[in-house]
VOBA-1610 file (N, C-alpha, C; in pm, whole numbers, padded with zeros to 5 digits, always signed):
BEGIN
Unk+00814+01787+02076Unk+00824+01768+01931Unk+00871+01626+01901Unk+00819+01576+01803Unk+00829+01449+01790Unk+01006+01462+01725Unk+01082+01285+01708Unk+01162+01301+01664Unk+01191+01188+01582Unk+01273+01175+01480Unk+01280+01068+01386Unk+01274+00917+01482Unk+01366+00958+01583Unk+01428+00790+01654Unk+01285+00776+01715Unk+01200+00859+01769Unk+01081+00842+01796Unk+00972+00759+01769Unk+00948+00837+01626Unk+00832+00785+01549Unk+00937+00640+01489Unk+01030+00633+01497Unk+01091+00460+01417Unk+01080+00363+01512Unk+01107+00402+01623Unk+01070+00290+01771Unk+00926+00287+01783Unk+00856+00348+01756Unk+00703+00350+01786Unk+00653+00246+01692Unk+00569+00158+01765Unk+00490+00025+01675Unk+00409+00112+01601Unk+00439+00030+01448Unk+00330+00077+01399Unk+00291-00036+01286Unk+00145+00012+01157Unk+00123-00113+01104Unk+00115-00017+00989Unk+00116-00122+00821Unk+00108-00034+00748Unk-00019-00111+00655Unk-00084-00026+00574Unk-00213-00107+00496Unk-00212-00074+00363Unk-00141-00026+00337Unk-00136+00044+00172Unk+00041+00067+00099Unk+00100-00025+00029Unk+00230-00061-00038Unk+00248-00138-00078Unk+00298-00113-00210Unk+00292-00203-00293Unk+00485-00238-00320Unk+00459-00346-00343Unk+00578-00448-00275Unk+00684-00400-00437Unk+00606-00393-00539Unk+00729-00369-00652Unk+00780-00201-00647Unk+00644-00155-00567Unk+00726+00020-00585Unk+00799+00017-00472Unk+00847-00084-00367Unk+00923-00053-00265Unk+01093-00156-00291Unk+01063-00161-00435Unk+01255-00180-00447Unk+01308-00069-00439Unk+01428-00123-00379Unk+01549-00004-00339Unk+01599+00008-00467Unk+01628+00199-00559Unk+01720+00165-00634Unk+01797+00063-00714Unk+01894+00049-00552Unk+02044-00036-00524Unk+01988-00141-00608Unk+01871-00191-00522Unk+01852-00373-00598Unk+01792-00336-00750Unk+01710-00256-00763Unk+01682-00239-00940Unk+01767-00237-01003Unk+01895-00174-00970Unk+02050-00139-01086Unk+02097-00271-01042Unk+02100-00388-00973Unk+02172-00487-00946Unk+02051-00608-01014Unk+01930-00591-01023Unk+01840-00668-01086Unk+01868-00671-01240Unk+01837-00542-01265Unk+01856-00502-01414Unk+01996-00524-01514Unk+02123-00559-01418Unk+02202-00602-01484Unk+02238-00725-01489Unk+02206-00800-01383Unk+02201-00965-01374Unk+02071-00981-01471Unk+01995-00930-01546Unk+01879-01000-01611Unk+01889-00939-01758Unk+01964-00833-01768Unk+02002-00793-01905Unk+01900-00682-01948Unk+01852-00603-01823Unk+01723-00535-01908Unk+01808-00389-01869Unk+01739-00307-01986Unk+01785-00156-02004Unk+01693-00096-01954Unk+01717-00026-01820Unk+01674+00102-01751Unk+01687+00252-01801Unk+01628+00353-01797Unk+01670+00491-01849Unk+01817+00550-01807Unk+01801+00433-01676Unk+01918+00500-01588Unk+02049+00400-01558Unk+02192+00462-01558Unk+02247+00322-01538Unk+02362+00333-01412Unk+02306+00441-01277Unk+02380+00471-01205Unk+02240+00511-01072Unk+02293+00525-00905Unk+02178+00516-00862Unk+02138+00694-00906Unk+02229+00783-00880Unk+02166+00953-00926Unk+02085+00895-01020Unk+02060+00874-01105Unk+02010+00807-01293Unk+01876+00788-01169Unk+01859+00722-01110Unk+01731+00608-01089Unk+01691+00743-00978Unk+01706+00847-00927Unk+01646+00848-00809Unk+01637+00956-00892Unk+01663+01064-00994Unk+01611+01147-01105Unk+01504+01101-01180Unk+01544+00984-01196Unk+01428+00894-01317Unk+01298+00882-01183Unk+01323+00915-01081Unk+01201+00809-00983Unk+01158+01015-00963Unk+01165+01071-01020Unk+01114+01218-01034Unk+01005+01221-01106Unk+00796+01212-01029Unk+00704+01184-01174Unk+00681+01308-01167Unk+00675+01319-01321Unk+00578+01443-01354Unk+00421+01401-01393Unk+00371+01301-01379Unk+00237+01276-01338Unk+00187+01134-01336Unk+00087+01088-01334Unk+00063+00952-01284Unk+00085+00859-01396Unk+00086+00895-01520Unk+00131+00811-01637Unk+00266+00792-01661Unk+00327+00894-01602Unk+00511+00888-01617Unk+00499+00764-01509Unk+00460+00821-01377Unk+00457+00706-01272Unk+00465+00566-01301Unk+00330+00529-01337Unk+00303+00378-01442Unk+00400+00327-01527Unk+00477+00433-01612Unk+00571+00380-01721Unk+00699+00349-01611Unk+00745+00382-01536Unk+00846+00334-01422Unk+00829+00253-01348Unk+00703+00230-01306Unk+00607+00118-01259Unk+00685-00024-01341Unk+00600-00025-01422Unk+00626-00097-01540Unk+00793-00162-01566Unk+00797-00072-01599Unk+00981-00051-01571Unk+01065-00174-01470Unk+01033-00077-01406Unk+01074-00168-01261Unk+01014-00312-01282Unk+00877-00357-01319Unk+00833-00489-01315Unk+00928-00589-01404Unk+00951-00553-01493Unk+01033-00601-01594Unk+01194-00663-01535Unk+01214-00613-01438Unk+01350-00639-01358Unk+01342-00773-01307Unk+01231-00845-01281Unk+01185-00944-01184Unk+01183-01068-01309Unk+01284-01162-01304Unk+01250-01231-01393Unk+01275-01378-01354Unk+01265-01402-01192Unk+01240-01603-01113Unk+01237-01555-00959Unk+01243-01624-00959Unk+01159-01631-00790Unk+01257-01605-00725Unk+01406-01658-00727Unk+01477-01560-00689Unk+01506-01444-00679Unk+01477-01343-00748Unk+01475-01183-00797Unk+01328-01150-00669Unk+01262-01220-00685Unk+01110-01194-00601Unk+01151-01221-00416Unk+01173-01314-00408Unk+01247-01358-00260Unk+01351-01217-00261Unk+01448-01184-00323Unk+01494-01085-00283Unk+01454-00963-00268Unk+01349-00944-00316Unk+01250-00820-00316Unk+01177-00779-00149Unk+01148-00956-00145Unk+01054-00977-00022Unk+01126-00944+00092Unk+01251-00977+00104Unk+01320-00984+00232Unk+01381-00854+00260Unk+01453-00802+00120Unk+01498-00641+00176Unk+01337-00578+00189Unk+01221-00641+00202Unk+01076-00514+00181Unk+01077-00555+00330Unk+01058-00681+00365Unk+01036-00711+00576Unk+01151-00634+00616Unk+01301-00653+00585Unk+01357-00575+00664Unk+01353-00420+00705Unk+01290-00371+00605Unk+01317-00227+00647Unk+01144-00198+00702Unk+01055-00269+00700Unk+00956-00269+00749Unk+00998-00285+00900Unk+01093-00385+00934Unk+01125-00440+01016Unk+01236-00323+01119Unk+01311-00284+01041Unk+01413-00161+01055Unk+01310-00026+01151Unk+01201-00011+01097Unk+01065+00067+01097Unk+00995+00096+01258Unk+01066-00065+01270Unk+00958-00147+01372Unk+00781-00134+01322Unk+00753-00161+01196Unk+00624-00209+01154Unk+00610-00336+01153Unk+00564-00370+01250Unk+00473-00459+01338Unk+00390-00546+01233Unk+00313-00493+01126Unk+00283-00590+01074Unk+00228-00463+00948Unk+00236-00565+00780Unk+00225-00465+00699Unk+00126-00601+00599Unk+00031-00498+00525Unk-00020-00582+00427Unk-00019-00531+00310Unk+00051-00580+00196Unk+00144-00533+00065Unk+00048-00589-00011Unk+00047-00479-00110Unk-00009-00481-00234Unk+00075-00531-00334Unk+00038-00649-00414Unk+00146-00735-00500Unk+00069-00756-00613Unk+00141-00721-00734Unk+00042-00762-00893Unk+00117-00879-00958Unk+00039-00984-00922Unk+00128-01136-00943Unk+00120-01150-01112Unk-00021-01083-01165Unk-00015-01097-01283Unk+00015-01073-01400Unk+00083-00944-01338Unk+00201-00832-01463Unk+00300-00920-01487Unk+00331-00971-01359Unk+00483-01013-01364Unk+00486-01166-01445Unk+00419-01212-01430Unk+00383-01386-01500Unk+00358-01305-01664Unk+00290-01236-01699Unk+00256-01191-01832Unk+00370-01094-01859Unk+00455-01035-01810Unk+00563-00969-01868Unk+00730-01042-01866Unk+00681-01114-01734Unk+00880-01182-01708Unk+00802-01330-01719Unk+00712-01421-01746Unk+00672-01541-01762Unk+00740-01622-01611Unk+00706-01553-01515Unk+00699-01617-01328Unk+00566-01688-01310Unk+00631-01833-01315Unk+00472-01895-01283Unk+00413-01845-01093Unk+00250-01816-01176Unk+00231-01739-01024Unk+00258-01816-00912Unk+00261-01936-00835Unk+00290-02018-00720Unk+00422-01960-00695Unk+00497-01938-00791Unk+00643-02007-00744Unk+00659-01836-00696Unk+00609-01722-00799Unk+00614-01578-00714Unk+00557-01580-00594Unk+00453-01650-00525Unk+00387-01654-00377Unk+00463-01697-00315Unk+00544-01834-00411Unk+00608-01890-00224Unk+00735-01818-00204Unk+00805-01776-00370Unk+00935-01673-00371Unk+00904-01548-00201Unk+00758-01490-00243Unk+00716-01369-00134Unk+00738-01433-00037Unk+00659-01554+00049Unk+00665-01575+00119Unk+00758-01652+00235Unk+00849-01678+00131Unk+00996-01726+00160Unk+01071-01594+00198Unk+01075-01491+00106Unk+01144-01411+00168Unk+01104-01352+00294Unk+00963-01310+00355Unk+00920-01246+00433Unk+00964-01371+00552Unk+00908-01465+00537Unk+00993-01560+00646Unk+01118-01582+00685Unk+01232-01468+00625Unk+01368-01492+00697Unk+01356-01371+00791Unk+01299-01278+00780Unk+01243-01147+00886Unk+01147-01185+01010Unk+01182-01262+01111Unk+01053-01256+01192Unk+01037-01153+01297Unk+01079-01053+01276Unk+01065-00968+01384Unk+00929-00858+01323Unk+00871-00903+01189Unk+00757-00838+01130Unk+00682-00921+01059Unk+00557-00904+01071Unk+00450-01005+00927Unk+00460-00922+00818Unk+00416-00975+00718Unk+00389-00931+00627Unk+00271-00998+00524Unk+00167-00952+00529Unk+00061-01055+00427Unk+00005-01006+00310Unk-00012-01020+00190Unk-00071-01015+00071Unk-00154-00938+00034Unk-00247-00843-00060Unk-00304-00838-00154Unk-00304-00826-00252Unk-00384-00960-00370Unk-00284-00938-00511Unk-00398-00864-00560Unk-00345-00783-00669Unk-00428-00662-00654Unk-00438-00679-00862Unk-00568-00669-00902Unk-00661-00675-01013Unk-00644-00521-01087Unk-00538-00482-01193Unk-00518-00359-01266Unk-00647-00338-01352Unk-00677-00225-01322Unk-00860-00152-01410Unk-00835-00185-01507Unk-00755-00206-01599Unk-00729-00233-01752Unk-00661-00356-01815Unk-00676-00458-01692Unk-00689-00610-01736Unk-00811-00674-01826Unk-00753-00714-01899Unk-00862-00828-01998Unk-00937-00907-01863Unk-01055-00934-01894Unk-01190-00994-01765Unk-01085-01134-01717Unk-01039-01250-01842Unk-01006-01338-01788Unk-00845-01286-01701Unk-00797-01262-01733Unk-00646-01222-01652Unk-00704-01144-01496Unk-00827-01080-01492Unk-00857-01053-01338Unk-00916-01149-01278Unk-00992-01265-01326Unk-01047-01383-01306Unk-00916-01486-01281Unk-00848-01466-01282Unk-00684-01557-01274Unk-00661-01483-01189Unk-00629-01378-01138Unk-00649-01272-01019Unk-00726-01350-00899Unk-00802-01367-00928Unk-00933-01374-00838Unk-00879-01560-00789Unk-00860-01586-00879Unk-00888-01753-00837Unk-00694-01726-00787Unk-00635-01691-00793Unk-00506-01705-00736Unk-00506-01663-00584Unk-00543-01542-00595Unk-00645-01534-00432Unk-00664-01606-00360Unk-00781-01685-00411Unk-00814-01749-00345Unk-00801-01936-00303Unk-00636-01954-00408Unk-00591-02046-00335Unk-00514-02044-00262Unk-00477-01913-00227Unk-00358-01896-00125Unk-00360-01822-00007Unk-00572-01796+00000Unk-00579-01728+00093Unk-00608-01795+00235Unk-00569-01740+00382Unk-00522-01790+00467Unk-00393-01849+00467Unk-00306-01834+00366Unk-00171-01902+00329Unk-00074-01771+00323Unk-00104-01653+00324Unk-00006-01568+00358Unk-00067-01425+00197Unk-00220-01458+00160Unk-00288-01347+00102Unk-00409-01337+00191Unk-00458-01251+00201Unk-00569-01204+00317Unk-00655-01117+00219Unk-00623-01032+00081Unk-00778-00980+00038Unk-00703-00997-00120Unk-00828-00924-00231Unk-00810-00876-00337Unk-00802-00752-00340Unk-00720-00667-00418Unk-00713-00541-00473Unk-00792-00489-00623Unk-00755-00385-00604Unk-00783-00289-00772Unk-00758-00173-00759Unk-00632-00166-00867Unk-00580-00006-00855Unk-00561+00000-01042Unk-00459+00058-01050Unk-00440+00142-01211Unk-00559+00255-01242Unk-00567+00297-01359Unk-00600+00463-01351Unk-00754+00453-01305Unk-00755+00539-01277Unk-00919+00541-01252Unk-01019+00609-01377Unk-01107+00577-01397Unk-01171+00656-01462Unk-01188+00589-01661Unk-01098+00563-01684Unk-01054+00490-01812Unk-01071+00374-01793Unk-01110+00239-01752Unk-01198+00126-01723Unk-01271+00128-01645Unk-01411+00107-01684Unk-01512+00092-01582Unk-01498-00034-01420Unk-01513-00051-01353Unk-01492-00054-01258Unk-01567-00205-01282Unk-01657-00217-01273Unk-01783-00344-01342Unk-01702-00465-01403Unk-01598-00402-01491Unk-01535-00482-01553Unk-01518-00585-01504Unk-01468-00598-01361Unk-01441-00674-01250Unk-01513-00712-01144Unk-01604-00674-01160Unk-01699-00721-01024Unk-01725-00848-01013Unk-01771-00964-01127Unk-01750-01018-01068Unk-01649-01132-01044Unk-01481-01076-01082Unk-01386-01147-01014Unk-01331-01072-00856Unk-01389-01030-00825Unk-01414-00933-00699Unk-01493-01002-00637Unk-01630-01031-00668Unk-01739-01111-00616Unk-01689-01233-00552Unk-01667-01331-00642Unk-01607-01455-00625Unk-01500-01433-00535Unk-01392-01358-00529Unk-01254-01361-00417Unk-01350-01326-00269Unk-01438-01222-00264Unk-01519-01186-00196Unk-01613-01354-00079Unk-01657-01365-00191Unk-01825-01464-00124Unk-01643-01599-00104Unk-01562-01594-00151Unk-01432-01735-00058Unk-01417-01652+00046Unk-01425-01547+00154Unk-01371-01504+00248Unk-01232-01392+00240Unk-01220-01354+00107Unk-01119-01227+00144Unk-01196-01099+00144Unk-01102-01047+00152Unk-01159-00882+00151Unk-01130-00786+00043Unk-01125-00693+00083Unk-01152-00629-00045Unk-01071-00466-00053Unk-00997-00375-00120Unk-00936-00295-00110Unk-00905-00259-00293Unk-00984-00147-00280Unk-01006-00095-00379Unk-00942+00068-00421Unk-00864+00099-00507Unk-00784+00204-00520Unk-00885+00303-00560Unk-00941+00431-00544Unk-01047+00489-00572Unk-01023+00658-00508Unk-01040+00775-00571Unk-01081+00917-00504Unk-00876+00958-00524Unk-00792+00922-00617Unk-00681+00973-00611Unk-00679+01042-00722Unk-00646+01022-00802Unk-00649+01098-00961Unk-00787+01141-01008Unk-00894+01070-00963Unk-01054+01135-00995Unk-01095+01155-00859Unk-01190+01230-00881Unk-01279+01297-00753Unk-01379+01214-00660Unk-01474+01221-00617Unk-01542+01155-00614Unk-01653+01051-00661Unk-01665+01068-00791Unk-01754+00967-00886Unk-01656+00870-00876Unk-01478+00868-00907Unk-01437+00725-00873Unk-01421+00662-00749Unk-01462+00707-00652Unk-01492+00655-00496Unk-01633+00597-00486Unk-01779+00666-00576Unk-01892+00601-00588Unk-01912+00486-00641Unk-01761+00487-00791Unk-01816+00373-00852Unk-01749+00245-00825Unk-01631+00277-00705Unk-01585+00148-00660Unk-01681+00097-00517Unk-01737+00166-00465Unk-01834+00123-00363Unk-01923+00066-00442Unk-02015+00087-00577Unk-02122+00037-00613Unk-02087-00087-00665Unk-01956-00096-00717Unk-01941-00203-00824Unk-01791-00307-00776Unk-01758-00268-00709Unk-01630-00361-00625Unk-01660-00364-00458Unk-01782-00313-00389Unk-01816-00334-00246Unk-01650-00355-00177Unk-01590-00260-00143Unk-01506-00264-00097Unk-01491-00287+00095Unk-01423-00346+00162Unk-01384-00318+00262Unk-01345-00231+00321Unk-01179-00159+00245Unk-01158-00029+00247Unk-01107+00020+00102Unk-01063+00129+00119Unk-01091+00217-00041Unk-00881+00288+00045Unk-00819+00266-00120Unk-00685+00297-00086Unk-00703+00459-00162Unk-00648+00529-00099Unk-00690+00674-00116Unk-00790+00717-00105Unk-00872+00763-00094Unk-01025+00843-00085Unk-01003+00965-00031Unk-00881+01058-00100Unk-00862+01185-00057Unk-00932+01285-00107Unk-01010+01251-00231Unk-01100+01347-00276Unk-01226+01355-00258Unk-01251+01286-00146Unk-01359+01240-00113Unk-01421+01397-00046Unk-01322+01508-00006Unk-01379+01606+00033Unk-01420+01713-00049Unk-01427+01643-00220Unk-01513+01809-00297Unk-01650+01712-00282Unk-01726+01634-00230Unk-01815+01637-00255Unk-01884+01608-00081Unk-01961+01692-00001Unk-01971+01642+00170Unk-02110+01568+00158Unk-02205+01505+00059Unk-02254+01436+00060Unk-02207+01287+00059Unk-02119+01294-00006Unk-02000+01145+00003Unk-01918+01142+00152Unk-01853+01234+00153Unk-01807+01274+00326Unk-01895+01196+00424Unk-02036+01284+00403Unk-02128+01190+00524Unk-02139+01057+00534Unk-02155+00989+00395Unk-02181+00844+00358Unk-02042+00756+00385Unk-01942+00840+00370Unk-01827+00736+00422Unk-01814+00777+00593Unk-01846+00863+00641Unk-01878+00853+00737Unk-01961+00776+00861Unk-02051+00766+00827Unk-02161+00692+00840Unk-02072+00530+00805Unk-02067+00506+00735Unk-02039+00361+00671Unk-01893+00315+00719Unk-01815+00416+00791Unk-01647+00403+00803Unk-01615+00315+00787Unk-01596+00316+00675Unk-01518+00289+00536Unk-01412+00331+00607Unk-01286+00234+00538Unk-01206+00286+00578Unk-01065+00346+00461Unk-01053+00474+00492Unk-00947+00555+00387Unk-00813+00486+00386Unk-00700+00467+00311Unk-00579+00426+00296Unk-00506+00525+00255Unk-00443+00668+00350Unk-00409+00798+00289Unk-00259+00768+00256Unk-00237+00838+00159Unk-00074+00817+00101Unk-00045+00989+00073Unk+00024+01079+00193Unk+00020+01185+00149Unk+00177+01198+00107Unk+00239+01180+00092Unk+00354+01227+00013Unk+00375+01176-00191Unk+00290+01050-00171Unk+00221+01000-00283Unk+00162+01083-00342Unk+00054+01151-00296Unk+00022+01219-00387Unk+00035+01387-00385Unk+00097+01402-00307Unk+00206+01510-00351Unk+00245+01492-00523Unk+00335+01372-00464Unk+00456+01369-00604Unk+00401+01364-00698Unk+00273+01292-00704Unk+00132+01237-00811Unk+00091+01383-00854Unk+00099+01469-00809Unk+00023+01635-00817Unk-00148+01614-00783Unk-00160+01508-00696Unk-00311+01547-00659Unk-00370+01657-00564Unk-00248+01691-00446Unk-00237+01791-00441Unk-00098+01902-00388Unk-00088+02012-00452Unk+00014+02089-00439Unk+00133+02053-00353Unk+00084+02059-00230Unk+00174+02051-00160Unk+00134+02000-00015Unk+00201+01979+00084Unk+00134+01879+00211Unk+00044+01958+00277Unk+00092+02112+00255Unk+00001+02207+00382Unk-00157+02209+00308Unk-00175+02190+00159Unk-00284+02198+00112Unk-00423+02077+00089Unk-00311+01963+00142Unk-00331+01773+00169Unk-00494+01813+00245Unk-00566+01739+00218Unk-00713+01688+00253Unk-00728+01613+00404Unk-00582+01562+00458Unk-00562+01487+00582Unk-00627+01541+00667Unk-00595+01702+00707Unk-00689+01718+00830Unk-00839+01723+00800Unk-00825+01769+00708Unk-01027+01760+00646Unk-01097+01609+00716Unk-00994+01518+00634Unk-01045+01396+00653Unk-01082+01392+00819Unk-00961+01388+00922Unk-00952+01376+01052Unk-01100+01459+01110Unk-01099+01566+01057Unk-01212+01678+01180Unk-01331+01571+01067Unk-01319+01585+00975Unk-01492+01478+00924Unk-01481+01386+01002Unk-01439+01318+01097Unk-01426+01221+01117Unk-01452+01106+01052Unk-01371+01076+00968Unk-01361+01001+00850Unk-01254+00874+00958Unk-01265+00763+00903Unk-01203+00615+00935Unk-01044+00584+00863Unk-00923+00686+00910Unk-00855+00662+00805Unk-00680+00616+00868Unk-00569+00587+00788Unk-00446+00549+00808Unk-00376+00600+00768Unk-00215+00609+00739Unk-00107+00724+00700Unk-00028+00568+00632Unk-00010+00635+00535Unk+00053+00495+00462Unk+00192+00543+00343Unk+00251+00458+00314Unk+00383+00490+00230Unk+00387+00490+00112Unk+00302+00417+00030Unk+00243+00408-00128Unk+00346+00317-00182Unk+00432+00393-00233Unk+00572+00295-00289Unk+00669+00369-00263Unk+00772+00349-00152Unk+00870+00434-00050Unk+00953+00475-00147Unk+01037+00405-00174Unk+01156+00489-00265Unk+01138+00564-00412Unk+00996+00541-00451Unk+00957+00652-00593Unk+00979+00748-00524Unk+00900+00795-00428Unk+00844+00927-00353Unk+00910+00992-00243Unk+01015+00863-00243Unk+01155+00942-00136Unk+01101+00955+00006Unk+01044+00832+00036Unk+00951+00811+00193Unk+01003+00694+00233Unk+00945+00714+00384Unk+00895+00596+00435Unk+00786+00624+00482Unk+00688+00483+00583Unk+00617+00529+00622Unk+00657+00637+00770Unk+00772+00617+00870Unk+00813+00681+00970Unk+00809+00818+00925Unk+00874+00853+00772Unk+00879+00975+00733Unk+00703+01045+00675Unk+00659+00946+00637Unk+00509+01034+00635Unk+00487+01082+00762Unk+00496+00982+00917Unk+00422+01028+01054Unk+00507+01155+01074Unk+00646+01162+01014Unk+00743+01270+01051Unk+00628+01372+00992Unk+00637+01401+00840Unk+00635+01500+00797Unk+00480+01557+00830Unk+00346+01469+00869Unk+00249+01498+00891Unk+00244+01592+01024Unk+00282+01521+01133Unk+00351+01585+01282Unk+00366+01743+01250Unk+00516+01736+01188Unk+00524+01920+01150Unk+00471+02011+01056Unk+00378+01937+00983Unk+00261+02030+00913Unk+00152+02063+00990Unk+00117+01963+01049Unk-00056+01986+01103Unk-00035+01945+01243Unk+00108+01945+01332Unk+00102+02001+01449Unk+00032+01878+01535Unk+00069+01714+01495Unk-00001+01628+01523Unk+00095+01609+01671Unk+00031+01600+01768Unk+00098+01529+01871Unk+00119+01391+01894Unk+00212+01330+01977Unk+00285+01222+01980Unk+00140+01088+02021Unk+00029+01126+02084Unk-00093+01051+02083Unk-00141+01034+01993Unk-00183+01161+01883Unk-00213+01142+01756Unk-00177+01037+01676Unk-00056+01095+01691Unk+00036+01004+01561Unk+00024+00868+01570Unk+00060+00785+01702Unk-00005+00672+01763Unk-00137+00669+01727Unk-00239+00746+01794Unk-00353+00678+01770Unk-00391+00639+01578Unk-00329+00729+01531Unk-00335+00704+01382Unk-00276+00518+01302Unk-00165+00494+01373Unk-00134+00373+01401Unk-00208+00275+01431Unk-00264+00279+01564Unk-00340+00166+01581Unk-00467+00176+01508Unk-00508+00321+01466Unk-00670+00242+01348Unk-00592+00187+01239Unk-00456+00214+01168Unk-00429+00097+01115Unk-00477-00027+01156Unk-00380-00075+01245Unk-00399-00222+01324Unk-00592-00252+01333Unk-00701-00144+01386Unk-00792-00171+01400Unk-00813-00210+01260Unk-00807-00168+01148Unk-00869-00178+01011Unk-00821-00345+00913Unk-00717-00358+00988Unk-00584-00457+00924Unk-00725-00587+00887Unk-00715-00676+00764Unk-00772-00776+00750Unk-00699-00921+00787Unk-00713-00888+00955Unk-00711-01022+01032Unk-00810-01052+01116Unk-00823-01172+01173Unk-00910-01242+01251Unk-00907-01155+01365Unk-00983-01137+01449Unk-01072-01076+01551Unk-00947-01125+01638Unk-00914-01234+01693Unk-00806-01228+01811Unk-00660-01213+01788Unk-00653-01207+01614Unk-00511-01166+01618Unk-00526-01008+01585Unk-00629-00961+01580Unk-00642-00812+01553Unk-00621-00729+01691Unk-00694-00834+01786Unk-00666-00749+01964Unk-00527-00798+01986Unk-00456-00907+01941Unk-00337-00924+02033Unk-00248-00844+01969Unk-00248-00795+01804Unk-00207-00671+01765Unk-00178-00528+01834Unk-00289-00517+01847Unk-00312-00394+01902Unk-00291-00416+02045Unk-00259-00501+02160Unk-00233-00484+02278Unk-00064-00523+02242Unk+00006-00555+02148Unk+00182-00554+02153Unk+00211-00352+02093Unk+00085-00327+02035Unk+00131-00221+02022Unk+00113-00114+02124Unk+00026-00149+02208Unk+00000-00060+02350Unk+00118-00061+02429Unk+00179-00220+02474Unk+00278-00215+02538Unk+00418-00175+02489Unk+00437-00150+02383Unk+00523-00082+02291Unk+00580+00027+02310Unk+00449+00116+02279Unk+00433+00256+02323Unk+00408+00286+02459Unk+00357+00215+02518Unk+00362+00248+02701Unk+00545+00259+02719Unk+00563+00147+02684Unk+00726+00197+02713Unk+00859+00262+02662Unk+00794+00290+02564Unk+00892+00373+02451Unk+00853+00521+02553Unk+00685+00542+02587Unk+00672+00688+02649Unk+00735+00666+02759Unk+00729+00566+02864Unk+00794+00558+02949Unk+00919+00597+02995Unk+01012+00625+02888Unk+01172+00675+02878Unk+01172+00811+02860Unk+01036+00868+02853Unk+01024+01013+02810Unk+01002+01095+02908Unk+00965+01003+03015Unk+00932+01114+03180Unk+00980+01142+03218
//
């Protein structure tokens, strides 16, 4: 049976988290009073009640919330460095964070550079983990504000951003909206990661493949009411970005034993175990591999091999993608090694 100290020593990588849903509490009640802004809550019980959604729009309005806390590059550097350390704490090896540079410039007025190098200053006092970028394009941005998206991208990519995103609700902005500031981040060399199949079914997994050509697709858990889509992401492995305690809390579905994960696995579907935004949902990622393990009976290879198609999927260069994945072989060779 697997065990917490286990799965936390075990290398692993993460592909789906977003860097503002992974403030701690602690630092939101210590943000929010150095910056003068009023939270619902003014104690941590307050914040970890308040971080209780009753559905994906409550979610967003706390979302939100929380963005508002961030108001200079200092506040952002501190974000960055407690986010590597406990990545780091994790032993996650290397993580690529979802960051919305453009809420925060349009709500706390952070000129975007100085939030990149704030990130990347902080992630550089952690070197025992990477950490690299995607600034990620909300469905219900005005065209030019995702086009400022797009071109921010792509001056900082190879500089510590590696793709574009698109998440916020599905279904309520067409997807098109953005294609082509998607296009353009695209044809400069990033990639592409598109939020799609969480709150809608499968038509919003069709219409981010048709109209944002994604790399990989962050959720695509509903991808199993329809097995004509099943086959095609099959076929195409695509690759899934699963967040199951996420959407638990989200109510996409009931509860973990009723989760789409093994569906996905026996389809043999292309997919990862990821943390979404750790402290809304009262996770980590160690605690997703935990809690997946004693639902669906995953063994200690599993759980690993689930890891490294992270690392296989990760948007890096071809030889830092194998030397990845061979620190994580020798990792786990010797972490099992203590087990004989």
């Amino acid at each position: 049976m697997l065990t917490r100290e286990f799965v936390e020593a075990m290398p692993k990588v993460e592909l789906h988290v977003h860097l503002e849903g992974a403030t701690r509490p602690e630092t939101l009640l210590k943000l929010a009073k150095k910056n003068g802004i009023s939270l619902p809550a003014t104690d941590l019980e307050g914040v970890k009640e308040w971080f209780k959604f009753e559905n994906f729009d409550h979610f967003v309005q706390v979302y939100i919330a929380c963005i508002e806390c961030f108001r200079s590059g200092e506040d952002i550097e501190l974000l960055a460095e407690e986010f590597a350390r406990e990545q780091a704490r994790q032993n996650i090896l290397y993580t690529e964070a979802t960051y919305t540079a453009e809420t925060i410039f349009r709500r706390c007025g952070v000129p975007a550079d100085e939030q990149i190098e704030a990130l990347l200053s902080g992630f550089a006092k952690v070197p025992d983990t990477r950490v690299q970028l995607i600034l990620d394009i909300v469905r219900d941005m005005d065209v030019p504000n995702g086009e400022w998206t797009s071109e921010l991208c792509q001056k900082w990519h190879r500089k510590g951003v590696c793709a574009i995103g698109l998440s916020g609700f599905e279904g309520r902005t067409p997807v098109s909206k953005h294609s082509n500031a998607i296009r353009e981040a695209k044809k400069a060399g990033l990639k592409v990661s598109a939020h799609a199949g969480e709150t809608q079914g499968p038509d919003s997994i069709r219409e981010v493949l048709a109209d944002a050509d994604p790399d990989r697709i962050g959720h695509g858990v509903r991808c199993v009411e329809d097995p004509h889509l099943v086959a095609q992401l099959r076929d195409s492995q695509i690759h899934l970005e699963v967040n199951p305690s996420s959407n638990i809390c989200l109510g996409v579905f009931k509860s973990l034993e009723e989760h789409s994960l093994p569906r996905l696995m026996d389809e043999g579907l292309n997919i990862s175990i990821n943390s979404d935004d750790p402290p809304f949902f009262n996770t980590t990622l160690s605690d997703e591999y935990l809690r997946c393990a004693e639902t669906f009976e995953f063994s200690t290879d599993t759980v690993f091999s689930l890891s490294q198609n992270a690392a296989r999927n990760a948007f890096l260069p071809e030889q830092e993608r194998r030397d990845l994945l061979q620190r994580m072989a020798t990792g786990f060779s010797t972490l099992t090694s203590g087990l004989d």
